[in-house]
C-alpha positions as CSV (number, residue, x, y, z in Angstrom):
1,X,60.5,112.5,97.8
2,X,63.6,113.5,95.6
3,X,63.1,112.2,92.2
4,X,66.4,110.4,91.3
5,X,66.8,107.5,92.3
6,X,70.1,105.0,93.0
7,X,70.6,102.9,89.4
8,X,72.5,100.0,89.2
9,X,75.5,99.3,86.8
10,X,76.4,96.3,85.9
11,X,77.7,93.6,87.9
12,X,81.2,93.0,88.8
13,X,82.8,90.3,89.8
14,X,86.0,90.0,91.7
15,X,88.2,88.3,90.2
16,X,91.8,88.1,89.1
17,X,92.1,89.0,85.3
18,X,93.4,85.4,84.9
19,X,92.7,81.7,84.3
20,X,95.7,79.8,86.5
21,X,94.9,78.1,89.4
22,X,95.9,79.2,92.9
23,X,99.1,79.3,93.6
24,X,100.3,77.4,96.3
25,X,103.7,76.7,96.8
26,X,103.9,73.0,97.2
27,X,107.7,72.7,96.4
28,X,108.2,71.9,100.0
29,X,106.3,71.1,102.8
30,X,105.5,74.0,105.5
31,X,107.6,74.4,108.5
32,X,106.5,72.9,112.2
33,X,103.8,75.9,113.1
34,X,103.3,76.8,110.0
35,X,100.6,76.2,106.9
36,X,100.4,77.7,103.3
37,X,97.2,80.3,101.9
38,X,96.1,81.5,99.2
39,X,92.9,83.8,97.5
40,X,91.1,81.6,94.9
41,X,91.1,83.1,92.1
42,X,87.1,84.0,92.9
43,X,87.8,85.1,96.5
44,X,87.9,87.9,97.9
45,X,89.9,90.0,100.8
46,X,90.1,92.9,102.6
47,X,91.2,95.1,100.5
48,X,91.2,95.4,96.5
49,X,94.3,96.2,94.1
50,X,94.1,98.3,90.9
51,X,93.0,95.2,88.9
52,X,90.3,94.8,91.1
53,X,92.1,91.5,92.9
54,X,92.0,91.1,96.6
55,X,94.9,90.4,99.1
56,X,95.8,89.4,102.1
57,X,97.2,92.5,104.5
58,X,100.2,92.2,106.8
59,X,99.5,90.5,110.2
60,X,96.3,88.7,109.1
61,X,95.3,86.6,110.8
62,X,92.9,83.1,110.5
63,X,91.6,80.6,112.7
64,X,91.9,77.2,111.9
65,X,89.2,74.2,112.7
66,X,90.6,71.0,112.2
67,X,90.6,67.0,113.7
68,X,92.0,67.8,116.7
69,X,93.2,71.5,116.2
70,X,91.9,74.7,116.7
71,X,94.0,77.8,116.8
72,X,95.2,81.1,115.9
73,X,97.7,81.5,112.5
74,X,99.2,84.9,111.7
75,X,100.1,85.8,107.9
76,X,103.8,86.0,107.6
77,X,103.7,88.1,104.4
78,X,103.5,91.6,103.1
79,X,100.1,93.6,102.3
80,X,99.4,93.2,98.6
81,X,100.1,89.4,98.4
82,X,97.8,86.7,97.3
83,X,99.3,83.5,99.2
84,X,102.0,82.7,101.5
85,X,102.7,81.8,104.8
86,X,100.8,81.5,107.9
87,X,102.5,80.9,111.7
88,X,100.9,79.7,114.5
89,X,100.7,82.6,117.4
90,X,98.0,80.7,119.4
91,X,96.4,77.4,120.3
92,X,93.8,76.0,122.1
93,X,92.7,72.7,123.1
94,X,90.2,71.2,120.7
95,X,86.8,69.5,121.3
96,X,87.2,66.1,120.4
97,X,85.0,65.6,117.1
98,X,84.3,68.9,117.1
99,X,85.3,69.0,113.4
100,X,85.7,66.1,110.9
101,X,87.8,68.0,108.1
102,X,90.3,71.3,108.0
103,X,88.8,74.5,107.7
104,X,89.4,78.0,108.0
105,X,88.1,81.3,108.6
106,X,89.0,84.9,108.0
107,X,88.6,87.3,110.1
108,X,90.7,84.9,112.7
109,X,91.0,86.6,115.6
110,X,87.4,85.7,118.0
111,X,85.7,85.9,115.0
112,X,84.3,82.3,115.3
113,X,81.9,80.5,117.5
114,X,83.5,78.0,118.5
115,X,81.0,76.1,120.9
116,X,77.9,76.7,118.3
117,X,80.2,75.4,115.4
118,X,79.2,71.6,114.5
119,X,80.8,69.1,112.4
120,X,78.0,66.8,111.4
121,X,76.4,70.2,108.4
122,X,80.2,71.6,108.0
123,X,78.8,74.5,109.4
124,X,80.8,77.4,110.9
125,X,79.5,80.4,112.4
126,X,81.3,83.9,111.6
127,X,80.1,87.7,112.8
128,X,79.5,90.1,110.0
129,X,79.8,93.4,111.9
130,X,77.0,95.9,111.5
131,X,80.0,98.9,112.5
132,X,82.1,98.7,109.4
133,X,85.1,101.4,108.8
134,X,85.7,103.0,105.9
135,X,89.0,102.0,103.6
136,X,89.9,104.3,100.5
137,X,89.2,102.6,97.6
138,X,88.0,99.1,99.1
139,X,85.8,98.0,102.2
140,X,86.4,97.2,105.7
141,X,89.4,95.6,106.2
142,X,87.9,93.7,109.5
143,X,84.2,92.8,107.8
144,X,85.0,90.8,105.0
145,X,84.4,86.6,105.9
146,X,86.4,84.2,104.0
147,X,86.6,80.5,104.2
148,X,89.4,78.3,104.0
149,X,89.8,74.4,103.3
150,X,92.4,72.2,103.2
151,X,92.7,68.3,102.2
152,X,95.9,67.9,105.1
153,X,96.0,70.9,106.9
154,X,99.0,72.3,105.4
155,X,97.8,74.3,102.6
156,X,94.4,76.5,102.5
157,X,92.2,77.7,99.9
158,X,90.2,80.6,101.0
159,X,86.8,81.9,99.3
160,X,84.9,84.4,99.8
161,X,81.4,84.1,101.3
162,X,79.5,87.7,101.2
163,X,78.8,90.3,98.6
164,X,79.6,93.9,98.2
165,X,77.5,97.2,97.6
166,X,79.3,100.2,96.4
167,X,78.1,103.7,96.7
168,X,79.9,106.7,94.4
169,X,79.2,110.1,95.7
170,X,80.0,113.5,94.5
171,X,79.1,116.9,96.3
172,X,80.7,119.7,98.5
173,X,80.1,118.2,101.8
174,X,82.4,115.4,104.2
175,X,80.8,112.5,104.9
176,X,80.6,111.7,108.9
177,X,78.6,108.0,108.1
178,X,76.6,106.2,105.5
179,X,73.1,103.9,106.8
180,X,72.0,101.2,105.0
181,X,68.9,99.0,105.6
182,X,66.5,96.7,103.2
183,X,63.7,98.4,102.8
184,X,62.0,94.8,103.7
185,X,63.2,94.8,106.7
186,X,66.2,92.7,105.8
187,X,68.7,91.0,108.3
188,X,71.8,92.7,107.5
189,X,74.6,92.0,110.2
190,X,74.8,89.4,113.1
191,X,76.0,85.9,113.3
192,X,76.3,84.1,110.3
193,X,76.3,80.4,109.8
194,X,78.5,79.3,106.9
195,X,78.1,76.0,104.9
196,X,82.0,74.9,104.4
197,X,80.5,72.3,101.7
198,X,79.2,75.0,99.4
199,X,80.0,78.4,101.0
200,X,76.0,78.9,100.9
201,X,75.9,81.0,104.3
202,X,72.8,82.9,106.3
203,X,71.8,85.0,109.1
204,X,69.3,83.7,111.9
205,X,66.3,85.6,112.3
206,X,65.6,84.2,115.9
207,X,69.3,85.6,116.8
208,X,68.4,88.3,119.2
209,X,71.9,90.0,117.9
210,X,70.9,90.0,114.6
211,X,70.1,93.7,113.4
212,X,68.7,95.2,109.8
213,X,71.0,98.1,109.4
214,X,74.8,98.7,108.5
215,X,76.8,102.1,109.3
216,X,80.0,103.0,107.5
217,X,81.4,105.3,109.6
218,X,84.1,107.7,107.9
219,X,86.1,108.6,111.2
220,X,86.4,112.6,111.4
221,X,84.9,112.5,107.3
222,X,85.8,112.1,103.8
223,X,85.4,115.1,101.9
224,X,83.3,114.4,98.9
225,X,84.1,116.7,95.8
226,X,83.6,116.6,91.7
227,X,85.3,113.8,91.7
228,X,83.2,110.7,92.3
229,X,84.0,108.9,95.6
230,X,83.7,105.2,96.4
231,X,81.9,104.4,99.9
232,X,82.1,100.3,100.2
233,X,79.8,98.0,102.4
234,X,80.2,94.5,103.3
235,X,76.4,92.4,103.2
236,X,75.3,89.6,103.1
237,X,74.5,87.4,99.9
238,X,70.7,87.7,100.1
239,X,67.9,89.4,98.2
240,X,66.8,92.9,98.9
241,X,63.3,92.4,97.8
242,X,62.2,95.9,98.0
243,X,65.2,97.8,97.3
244,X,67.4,99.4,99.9
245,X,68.2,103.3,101.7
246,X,70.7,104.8,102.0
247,X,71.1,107.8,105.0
248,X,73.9,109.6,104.2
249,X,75.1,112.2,107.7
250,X,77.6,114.7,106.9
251,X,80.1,116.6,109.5
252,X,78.4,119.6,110.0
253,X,74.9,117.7,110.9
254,X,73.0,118.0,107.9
255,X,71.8,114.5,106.6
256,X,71.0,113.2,102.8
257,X,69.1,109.8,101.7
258,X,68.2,108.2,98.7
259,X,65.7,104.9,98.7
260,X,66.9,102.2,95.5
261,X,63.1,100.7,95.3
262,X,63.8,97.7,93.2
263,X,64.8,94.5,94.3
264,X,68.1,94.1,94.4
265,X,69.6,90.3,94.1
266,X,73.2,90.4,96.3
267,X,75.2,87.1,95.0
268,X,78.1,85.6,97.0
269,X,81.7,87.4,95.7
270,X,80.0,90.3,93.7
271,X,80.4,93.8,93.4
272,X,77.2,95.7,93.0
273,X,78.3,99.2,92.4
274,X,75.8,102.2,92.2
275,X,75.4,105.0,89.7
276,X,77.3,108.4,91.0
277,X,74.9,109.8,93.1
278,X,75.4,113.8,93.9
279,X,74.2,114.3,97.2
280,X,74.1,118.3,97.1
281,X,70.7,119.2,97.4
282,X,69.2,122.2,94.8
283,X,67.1,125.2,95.2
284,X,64.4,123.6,92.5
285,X,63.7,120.7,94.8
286,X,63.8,120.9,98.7
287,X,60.3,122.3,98.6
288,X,57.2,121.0,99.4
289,X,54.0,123.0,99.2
290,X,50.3,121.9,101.0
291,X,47.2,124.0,100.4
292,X,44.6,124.0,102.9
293,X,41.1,125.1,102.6
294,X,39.0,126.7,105.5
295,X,39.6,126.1,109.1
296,X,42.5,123.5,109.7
297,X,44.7,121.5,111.7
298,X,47.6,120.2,110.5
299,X,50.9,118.3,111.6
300,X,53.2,117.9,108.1
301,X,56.0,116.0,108.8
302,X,58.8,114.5,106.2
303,X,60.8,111.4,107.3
304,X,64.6,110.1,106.1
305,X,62.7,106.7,106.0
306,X,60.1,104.9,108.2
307,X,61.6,106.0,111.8
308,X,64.4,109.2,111.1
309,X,62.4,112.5,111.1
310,X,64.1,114.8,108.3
311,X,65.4,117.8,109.6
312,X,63.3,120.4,107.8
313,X,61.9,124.2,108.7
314,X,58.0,124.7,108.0
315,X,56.5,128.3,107.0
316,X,52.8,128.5,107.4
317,X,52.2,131.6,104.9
318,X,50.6,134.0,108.0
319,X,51.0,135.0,111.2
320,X,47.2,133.6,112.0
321,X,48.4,130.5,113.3
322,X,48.2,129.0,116.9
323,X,50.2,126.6,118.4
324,X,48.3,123.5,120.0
325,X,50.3,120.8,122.2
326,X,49.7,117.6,122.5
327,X,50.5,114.0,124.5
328,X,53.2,113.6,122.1
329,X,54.9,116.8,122.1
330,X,53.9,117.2,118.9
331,X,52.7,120.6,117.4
332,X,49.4,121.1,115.7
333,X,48.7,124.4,114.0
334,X,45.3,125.5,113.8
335,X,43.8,128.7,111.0
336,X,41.8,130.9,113.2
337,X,41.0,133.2,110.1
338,X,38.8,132.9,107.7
339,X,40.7,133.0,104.4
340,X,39.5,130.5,102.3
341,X,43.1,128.4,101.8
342,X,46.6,128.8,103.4
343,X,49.9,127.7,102.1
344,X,52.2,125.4,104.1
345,X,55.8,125.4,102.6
346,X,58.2,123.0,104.0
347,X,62.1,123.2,103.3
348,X,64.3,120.2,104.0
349,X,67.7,119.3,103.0
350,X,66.0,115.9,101.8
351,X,63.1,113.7,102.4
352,X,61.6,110.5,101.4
353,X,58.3,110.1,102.9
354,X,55.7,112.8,103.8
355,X,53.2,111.9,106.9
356,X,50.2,114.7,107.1
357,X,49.1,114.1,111.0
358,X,46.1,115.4,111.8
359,X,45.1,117.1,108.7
360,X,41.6,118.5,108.3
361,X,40.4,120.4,105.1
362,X,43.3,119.9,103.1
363,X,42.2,120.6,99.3
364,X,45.8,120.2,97.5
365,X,49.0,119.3,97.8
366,X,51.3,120.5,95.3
367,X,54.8,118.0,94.8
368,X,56.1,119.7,91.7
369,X,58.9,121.9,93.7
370,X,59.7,119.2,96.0
């Protein structure tokens, strides 16, 4: 019901600020229980440098899928590098034909499904987590999905296979968690099957698993000040054909949302960041008045979005209001005067949709405060 609304910037793509090639070393051959990795130059990590590059974080780890392999490799490097060595830590005995080429994936550790991975569509099938944490100044380190290949097995190229929504917020409030859903209904998190041919990837609606929100959770909270404040999620490359929400839940309980009601397209290995959004809500609009006329019933109520009730506190103008119950425990309010109209004023710390239950006689309602 607040008037702002999220505004896209433009696009970002993560990339290095350069035009070599990966590098690989290929001087000499890796080690027995070892292979070589590298970002591609359009991949993407877990977590992003000043130049907006990704890299690879000490004790990664990968799984690899290959003719007659399948096992566990553990980065040997330092957080903040772009390629180097990987050693084996685990394997396991491999499904004969279960894979025709050598491929990768990131995160490595149980990460894949193994048994519903087939060979014949280069398909692999990854979990994009709908619990992500929040990192300072890039997204979750353990809900980023990257695929690797490899012509031999000794060297990988990894490349990124989801997309990335920023939020910037600035208030006075710490941030407990950040919500987001599609406001189409969107699947957000789940299982997701990856094309190695192509990197095209996508969630199964059928997969009972599969859910249409992601929460950021912020741990005991990041306090938010004047200073813009970068919140990252990791979603899926698909389109959000009716926008998206946001429900933003502070420490001390209160809660703040904000519905983006254009479509937004999400393309694999881009940054969509937001316009700094101030989440402190003002005196001129957290009000919401409803005139009624003659003898009424009435059962406002102002929603987050479609299923979380906003927390709000209604004043009914006079004291000449009973109370009536009903099946669902929720309260109707009927006039028992006879003044012509009554004023219903409804604070909330933020709302996006109004419902009137109920409402009989109702003559105006007034949405320039609110």
């Amino acid at each position: 019901m607040k008037r702002g609304y999220l505004l896209l910037l433009s696009l970002v793509t993560l990339v290095a600020c350069t035009n070599n090639d990966v590098a690989i070393d290929k001087t000499q051959k890796p080690t027995e229980g070892k292979i070589y990795a590298a970002i591609d130059n359009d991949g993407v990590r877990v977590q992003l440098n000043s130049e907006v590059q990704t890299v690879w974080n000490e004790g990664d780890q990968i799984t690899i899928l290959g003719p007659n392999e399948y096992a566990q490799y553990k980065f040997d490097g330092k957080t903040g590098d772009r390629s180097g060595t990987f050693s084996n830590v685990e394997s396991f005995d491999p499904i004969k034909d279960k894979s025709i080429k050598f491929n990768a994936i990131f995160p490595g550790h149980g990460n894949l499904n193994y048994a519903a991975t087939r060979a014949s569509n280069a398909e692999m099938i990854a979990k994009l987590p709908s619990q992500q944490k929040y990192t300072k100044d890039s997204y979750c380190p353990k809900s980023n999905i990257m695929v690797g290949t490899s012509n031999d097995g000794s060297s990988y190229v990894f490349k990124n296979v989801v997309s990335y929504l920023r939020l910037s917020l600035v208030g006075q409030k710490a941030v407990k968690s950040i919500k987001l859903r599609g406001n189409n209904r969107e699947l957000l998190a789940g299982e997701m099957f990856v094309n190695t041919d192509n990197l095209n990837c996508h969630l199964k609606g059928d997969d009972i698993g599969n859910v249409k929100e992601i929460s950021l959770d912020c741990g005991k909270g990041v306090q938010l000040s004047e200073t813009p404040v970068d919140f990252h999620f990791v979603v899926p490359p698909i389109n959000m054909e009716k926008g998206f929400i946001i429900v933003v839940e502070f420490t001390d309980g209160t809660v703040f949302s904000k519905v983006h009601p254009k479509m937004l397209r999400m393309m694999r290995n881009r940054l969509y960041p937001m316009a700094v959004l101030n989440v402190d809500p003002s005196d001129d609009d957290k009000y919401i008045y409803i005139y009624h006329s003659g003898n009424t019933i009435a059962t406002p109520l102002l929603y987050l979005t479609a299923d979380v009730l906003s927390p709000a506190t209604v004043a009914w103008g006079d004291d000449n209001v009973s109370i009536l119950g009903t099946d669902d425990d929720v309260e109707n309010y009927v006039y028992t005067d006879d003044k012509p109209s009554h004023t219903v004023t409804v604070q909330t710390s933020d709302a996006n949709i109004l419902i009137l239950n109920s409402c009989i006689g109702i003559s105006k309602i007034d949405l320039t405060n609110f």
